[in-house]
C-alpha positions, -999 to +999 in steps of 0.1 A: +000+000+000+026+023-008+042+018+028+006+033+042-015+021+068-048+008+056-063+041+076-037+060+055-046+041+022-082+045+030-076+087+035-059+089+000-087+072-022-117+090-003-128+056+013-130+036+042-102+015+060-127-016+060-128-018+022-087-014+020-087-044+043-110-066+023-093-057-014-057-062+003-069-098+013-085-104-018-124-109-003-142-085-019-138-063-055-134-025-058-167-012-060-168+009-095-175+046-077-140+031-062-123+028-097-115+067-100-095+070-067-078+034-066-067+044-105-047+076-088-033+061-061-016+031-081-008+053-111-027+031-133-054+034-162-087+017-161-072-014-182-043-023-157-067-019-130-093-040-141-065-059-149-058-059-116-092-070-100-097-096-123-066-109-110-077-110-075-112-123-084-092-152-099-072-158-062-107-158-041-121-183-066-091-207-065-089-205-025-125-212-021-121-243-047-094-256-032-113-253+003-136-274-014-114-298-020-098-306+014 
């Protein structure tokens, strides 16, 4: 995060330090009202970024199969 604290993180894109938690663990997506402000503070465009989430939505998914799977 930039060497921020989630609080910190949170300040900078205009949100709260609950969703920073969730997207740095990979539970739950950017939101896209959350697009704009996570775009600025990574120094990405829309295409890595989305890049990006995609990505993570690919991590949760293999976790929770291979929880299915034990």
């Amino acid at each position: 995060m930039n060497g921020h604290t989630q609080e910190e993180a949170a300040t900078a894109l205009g949100t709260i330090p609950l969703k920073v938690r969730w997207w740095s663990i990979n539970s739950h997506v950017p939101d896209p009202e959350d697009y704009e402000g996570l775009m600025a503070y990574l120094d990405v465009d829309l295409y890595v970024l989305k890049g990006l989430i995609l990505q993570s939505q690919m991590c949760h998914v293999q976790r929770r199969l291979r929880g299915m799977s034990a």
